[in-house]
N, C-alpha and C positions, 0 to 999 in steps of 0.2 A: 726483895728489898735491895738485894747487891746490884743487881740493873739499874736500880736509881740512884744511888750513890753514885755508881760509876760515870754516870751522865752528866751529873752533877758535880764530879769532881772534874771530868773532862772541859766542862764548859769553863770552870774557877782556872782550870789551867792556864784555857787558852784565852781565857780575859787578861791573868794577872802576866802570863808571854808577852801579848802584845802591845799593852801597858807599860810594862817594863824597855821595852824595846824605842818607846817611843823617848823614854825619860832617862835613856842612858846619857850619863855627862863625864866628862871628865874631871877626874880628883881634881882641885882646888887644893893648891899651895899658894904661898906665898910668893914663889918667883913666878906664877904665871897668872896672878891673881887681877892684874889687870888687863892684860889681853887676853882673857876666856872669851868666847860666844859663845853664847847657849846655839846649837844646832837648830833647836826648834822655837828661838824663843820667839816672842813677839815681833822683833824686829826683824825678822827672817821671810823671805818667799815660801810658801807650800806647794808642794809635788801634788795635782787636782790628781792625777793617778794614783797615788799613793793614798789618797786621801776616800779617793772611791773602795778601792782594794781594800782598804781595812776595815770599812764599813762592812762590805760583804764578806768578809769575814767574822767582825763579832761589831756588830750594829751599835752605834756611837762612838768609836772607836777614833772614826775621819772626822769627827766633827770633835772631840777631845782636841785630834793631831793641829787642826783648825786654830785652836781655841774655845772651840762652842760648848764647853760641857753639860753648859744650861740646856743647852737641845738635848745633847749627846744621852746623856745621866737618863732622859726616859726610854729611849731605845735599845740601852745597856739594860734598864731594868726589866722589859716589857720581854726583851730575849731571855732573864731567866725565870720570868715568869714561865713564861712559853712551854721552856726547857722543862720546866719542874712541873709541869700540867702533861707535857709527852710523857715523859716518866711514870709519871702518878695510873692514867689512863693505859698506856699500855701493860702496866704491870695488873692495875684492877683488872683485865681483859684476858691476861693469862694465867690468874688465878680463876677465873668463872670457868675458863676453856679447860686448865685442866680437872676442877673438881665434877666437869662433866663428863670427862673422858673415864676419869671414875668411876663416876656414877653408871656410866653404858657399861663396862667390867664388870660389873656388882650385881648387877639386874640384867643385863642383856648377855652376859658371856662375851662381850666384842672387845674387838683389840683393836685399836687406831695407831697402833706405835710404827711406823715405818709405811702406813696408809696416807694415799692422795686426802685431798679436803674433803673430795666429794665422797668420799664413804662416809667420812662423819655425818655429810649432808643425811644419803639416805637413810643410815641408822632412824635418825630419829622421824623421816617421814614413812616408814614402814616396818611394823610390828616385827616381822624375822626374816630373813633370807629368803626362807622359799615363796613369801607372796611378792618382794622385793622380783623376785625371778618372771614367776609367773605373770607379772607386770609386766616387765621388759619383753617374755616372750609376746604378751597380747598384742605388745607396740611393734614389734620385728625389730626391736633392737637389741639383736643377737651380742650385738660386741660388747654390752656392756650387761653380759648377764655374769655375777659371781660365783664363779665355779673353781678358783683357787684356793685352799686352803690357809686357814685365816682368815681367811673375807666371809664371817658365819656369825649372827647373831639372831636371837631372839627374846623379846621383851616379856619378865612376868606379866607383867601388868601394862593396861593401854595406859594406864596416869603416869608412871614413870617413864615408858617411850615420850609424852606428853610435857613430863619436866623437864627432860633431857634438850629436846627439841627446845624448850624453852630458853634455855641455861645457854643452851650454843648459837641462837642467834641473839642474845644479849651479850656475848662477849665476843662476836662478829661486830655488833656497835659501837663499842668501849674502840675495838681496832679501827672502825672507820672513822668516827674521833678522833684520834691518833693522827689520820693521815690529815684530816683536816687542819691539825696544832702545825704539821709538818708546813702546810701550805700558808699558815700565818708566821713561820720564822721566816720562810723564802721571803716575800711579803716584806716583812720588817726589815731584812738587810737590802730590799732596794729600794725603799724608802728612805732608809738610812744612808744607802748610799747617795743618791739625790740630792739630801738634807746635805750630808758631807761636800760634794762638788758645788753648792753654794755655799755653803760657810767658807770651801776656803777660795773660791775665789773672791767673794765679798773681803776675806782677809787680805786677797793682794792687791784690790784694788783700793785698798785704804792705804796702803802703802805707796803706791805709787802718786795717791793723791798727795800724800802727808809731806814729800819731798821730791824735789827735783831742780833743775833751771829752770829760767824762765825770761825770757826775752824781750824787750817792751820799745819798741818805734815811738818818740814822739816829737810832733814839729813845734818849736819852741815860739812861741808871741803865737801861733795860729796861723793857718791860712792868709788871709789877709797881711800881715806882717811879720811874715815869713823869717826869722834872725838863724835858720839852720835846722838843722836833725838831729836829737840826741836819742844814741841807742845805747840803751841799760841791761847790766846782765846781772840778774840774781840768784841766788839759790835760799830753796825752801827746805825746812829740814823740819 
């Protein structure tokens, strides 16, 4: 259970960091109360880099920094889903893994502690050691016959070799699961990031629309009655 926590506290960390980092302002007194800028307010350009980068970091994040939290808010939420389903799934996978490894101690005599995978493997596809052997000699696969001490077991019973086998490739699945969760957070932070580099350049290009000069030629009475040129300068804001 502390694996999950800790995941889950890491993740609130580095949301409420980066969050925070975006919304730092400056104390508001009275003597500077009217020339403040908000850094990131609305009326401000955005960094498309910065705005990428914080996506792939913790997904909604650039489109917050944007403005967008309408978008942002389900990519934030969908990463702690995620999170809290990796969590969930790898911890159910090593509680199966080790009440099997158990389980082989109790009935089989074997020891997995300090053992490659694949001894767990065999354990459970072959009743004890010596037909395990006898196997590999049939095959000529000398280098992988157990003959160091600790690598010995043998099953009471064929149903519990049977459960065992059972038990560890059910939480071989719980872990390939896992990798899978792993591949929809990658997933979400480059879509989020995406999301991000158009929210904000859609934000600076509202800006640039919303204000500027603007330059305007026109010949006065028209062509035909030609009275001059007047050129007009304004600004839009």
């Amino acid at each position: 259970m502390s694996t999950a926590r800790a995941i889950v506290a890491l993740t609130i960390v580095a949301a409420s960091t980066g969050l925070c980092q975006f919304r730092q302002r400056p104390q508001l007194t009275e003597m500077n109360l009217d020339s403040y800028q908000d850094p990131v307010g609305a009326d401000s350009k955005k960094s498309v880099l910065l705005g990428v980068t914080l996506s792939l970091i913790l997904p909604g994040a650039g489109e917050w920094y944007a403005g967008n939290l309408s978008t942002g808010k389900y990519f934030m939420g969908a990463d702690g889903i995620l999170w809290l389903s990796y969590a969930g799934i790898s911890l159910r996978g090593s509680w199966i893994r080790d009440d099997a490894r158990l389980f082989a101690g109790r009935h089989a005599g074997a020891s997995v502690e300090g053992k490659e995978e694949q001894f767990e493997v065999d354990i459970g596809n072959f009743q004890s050691t010596d037909e395990y052997n006898q196997a590999k000699l049939r095959n000529r696969e000398f280098d992988l016959i157990y003959d160091k001490p600790g690598y010995s077991w043998n099953w009471n019973t064929e149903k519990n070799r049977l459960e065992y086998r059972a038990e560890r490739i059910r939480s071989d699945e719980y872990f390939q699961n896992a990798k899978f969760i792993v591949g929809a957070l990658v997933i979400n932070r480059v879509i989020s990031a995406f999301s991000a580099w158009r929210s904000v350049n859609r934000h600076n290009k509202a800006l640039d629309s919303s204000g500027g000069w603007d330059i305007k030629a026109e010949v006065q009475g028209g062509l035909p009655a030609n009275q001059g040129l007047t050129i007009s300068l304004s600004r839009s804001f």
